[in-house]
N, C-alpha and C positions, 0 to 999 in steps of 0.2 A: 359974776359970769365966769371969771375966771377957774373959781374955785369948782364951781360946780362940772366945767370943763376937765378939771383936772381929775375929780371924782368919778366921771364917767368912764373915762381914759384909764383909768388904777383898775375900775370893776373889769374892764372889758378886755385887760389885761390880763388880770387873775381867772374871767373864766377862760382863756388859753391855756390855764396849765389845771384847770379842775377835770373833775371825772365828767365825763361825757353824760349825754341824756338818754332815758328809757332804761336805763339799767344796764349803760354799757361803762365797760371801764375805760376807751378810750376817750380822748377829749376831745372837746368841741370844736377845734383847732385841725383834728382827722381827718373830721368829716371833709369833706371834697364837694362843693357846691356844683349845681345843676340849674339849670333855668329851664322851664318849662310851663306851656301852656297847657296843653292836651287835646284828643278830641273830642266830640260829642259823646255823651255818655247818657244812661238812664236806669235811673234810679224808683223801685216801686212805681213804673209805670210813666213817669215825668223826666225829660229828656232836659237837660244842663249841657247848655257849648260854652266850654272858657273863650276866654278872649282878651288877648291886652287891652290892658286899659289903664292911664295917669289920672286921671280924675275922675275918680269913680264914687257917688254918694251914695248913700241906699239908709233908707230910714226903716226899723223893724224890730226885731225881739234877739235878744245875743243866749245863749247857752254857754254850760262851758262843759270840760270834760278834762278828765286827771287821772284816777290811782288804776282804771282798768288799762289804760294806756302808756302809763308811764312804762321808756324804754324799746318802744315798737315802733316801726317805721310809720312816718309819715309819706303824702301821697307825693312828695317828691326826692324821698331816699333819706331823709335825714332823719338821724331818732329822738324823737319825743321827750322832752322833760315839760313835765308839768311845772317848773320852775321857774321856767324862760315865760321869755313877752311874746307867744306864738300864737296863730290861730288857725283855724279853717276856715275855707271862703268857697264855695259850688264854682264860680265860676274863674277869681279874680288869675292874672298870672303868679306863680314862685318862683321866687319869691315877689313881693311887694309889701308895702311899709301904707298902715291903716292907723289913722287914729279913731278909736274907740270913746264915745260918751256918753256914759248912763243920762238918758234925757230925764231921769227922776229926781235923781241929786245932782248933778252938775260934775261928777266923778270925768275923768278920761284915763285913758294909755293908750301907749300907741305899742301896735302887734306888725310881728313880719310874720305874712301868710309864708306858709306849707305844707299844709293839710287841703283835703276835699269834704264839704259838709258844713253846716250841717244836712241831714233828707228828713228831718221831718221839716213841712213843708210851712210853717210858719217862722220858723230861723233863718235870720240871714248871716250869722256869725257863731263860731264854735270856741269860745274864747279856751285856751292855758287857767290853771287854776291860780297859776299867779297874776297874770290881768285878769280875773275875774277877781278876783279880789279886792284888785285895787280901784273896781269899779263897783266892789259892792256887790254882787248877785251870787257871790256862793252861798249864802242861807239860804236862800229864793229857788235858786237855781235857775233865775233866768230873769232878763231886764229890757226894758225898753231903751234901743239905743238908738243915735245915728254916724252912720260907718264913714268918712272923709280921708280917700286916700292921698299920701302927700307925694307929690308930682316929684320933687327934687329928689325925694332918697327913692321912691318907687324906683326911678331910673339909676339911681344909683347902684342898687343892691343886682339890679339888673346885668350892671356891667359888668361886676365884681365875679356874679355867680356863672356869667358864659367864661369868664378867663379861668373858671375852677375855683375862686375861693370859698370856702363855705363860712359858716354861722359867724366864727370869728373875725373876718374878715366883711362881710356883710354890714354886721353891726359896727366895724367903725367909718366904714364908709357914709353909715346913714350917719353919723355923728358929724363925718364931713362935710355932708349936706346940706344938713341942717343948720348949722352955724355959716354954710355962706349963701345961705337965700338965695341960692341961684335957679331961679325957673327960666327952663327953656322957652323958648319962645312958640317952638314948633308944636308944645303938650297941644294935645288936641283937647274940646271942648270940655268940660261937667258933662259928667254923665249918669242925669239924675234918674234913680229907679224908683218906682211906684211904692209905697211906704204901704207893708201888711197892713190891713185892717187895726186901726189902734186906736184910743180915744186921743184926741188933739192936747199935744202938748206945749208947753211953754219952749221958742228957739233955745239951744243950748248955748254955753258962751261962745263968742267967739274963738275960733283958732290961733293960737299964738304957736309961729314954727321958729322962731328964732332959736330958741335951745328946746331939748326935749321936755315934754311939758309935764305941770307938776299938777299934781291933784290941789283943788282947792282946801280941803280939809284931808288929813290921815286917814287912809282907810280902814274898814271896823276893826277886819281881820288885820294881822301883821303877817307881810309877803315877803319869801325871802326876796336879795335883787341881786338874781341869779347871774341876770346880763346888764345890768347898768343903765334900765329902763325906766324914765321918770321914778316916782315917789317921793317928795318934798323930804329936806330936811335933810338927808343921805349923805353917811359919810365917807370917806376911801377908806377907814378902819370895817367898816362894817361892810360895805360893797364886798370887799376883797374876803371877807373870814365868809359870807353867805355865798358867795361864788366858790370859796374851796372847799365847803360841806353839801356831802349829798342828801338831800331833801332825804324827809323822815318821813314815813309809810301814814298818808292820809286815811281821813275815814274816807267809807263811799260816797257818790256824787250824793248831792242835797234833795235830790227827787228822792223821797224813800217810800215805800208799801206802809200801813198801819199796820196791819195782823194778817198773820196770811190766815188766822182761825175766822175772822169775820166774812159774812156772806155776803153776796154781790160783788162791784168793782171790777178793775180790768187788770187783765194780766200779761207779763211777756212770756210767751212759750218759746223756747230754744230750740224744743226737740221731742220726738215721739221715738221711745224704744222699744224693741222685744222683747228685751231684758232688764229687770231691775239694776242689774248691777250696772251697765251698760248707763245708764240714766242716772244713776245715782255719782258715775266718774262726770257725767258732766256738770251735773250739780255743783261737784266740786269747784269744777271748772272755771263756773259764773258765778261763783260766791263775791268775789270780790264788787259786782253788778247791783246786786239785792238782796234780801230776804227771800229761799228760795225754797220749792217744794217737790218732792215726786209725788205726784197723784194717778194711781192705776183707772184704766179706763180703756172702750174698746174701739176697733175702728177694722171694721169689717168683716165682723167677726171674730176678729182676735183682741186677745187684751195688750194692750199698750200700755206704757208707762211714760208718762208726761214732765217735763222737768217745766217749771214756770216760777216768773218770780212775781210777786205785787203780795196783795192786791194795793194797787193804787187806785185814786180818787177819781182822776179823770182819766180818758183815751189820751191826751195831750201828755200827759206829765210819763203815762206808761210810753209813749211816744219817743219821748227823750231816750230811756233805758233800753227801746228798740234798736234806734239808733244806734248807741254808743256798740250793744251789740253785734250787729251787722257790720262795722266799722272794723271791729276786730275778730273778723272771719267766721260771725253766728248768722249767716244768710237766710236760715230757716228762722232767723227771730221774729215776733209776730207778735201784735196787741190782739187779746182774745177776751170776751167778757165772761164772768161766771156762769 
């Protein structure tokens, strides 16, 4: 116990003086924390009201999302590394402290929201490509989980983040919390949400909060431990050198297109130009999203030039790639069939 206390504490240390997330050179340490719920909002038609909440459970399908994002604000001001223990959550407060558990293999992490999302509308989590990892769903691209937020550092991070401290600060709070099992008394009920359509699974283990929790087996992939976020095994020598290097340029998310040459399938469209050239700059744009294509075609008489990426297999998966581009300011993004 001790040791592994003392390993969290080195890692969450060192990310204090590493480079900052989303591709900023300041550190994490900067940033300047904010708490915030927000208000009602709507998305493709479907309205999302946040709301505090301590005990909040939700059973459903997790996504995750990484190298088009790394470095860009998140929906509570702080920037993104795909490196950290972070998530998106539609409606939950930011921050707030989730534990995560692939209900397929028995995986977990626990994530501190800061993000809005996911909108495609069978996700009820946006995981970092570093909890996705450690849960297992980055080949996948996506997993059956169930979401268990923890009451003692939920409120924690909470405190931390109205006095101003950000990320760094945050996370050793939830360290404080964590090790002294202190629930309030006043947390108000479980707040159990309706589980998407899934086939019935086996309960997950139970939750152990006494220290931050360790995956029952290594996960496939190896993640860096950017913030000193579970991962069995972990040591201050290695915490501390992956908290002061900046993450290496991933591939793209795991949802990929087969050929964009094969016929049928669904596609993302980004945008409709006048101009090739015009179409061809944002192609560029969204390279890092998909395999992508200008395709000329007309729309009202005039010829247009279409930028789109897939084809992918199903609406679902092209879904995901919607998403993630809407999220970073492609509003016009859109699943479209051949």
């Amino acid at each position: 116990m001790l040791l592994l206390a003392a390993s969290l504490a080195a890692s969450l240390a060192a990310c204090g003086s590493s480079s900052g997330g989303r591709g900023s050179s300041s550190s994490a340490a900067a940033q300047r924390g904010s708490y915030k719920i927000g208000q009602p909002y709507k998305i493709d038609g479907v309205t999302y009201t946040p709301q505090e909440s301590f005990n909040h459970v939700e059973t459903g399908v997790a996504s995750w999302y990484g190298p088009g994002f790394h470095g860009k604000s998140t929906a509570n001001g702080e920037q993104y590394n795909q490196a950290d223990r972070t998530a998106a959550h539609r409606t939950l407060q930011m921050p707030s402290i989730v534990r995560v558990t692939n209900l397929d293999n028995g995986l977990s992490t626990v994530v501190r929201i800061n993000d809005r999302g996911p909108f495609a509308r069978s996700r009820v989590i946006d995981l970092s490509r570093t909890a996705a990892q450690e849960i297992d769903i980055v080949r996948n691209g996506t997993g059956r989980v169930r979401l268990e937020q923890l009451t003692a550092e939920s409120l924690a991070v909470k405190d931390v983040a109205i006095a101003g401290g950000g990320p760094t600060e945050q996370n050793a709070a939830v360290l404080q919390a964590s090790a002294g099992q202190r629930i309030p008394a006043s947390a108000p009920p479980p707040i159990q949400v309706a589980a998407t359509a899934q086939p019935t699974a086996a309960p997950p283990p139970p939750p152990v909060q006494a220290v931050w929790p360790t995956n029952p087996r290594a996960p496939a992939v190896d993640s860096p431990q950017a913030n000193g976020w579970g991962g069995g095994g972990t040591t201050v020598a290695s915490l501390a050198t992956a908290a002061s290097t900046v993450p290496a340029p991933v591939p793209a998310p795991a949802v990929q297109p087969a050929s964009l040459s094969g016929n049928g399938g669904f596609y993302v469209q980004t945008g409709a130009f006048t101009t090739p050239e015009n179409a061809e700059r944002q192609r560029g744009a969204v390279r890092s999203y998909g395999v992508s294509e200008v395709s000329q075609g007309s729309s009202g008489g005039r010829d247009v030039w279409r930028v789109r990426l897939g084809p992918y297999t199903t609406p679902d998966a092209a879904g995901i790639v919607a998403d993630r581009l809407k999220r970073s300011g492609y509003g016009d993004a859109r699943v479209v069939s051949d």
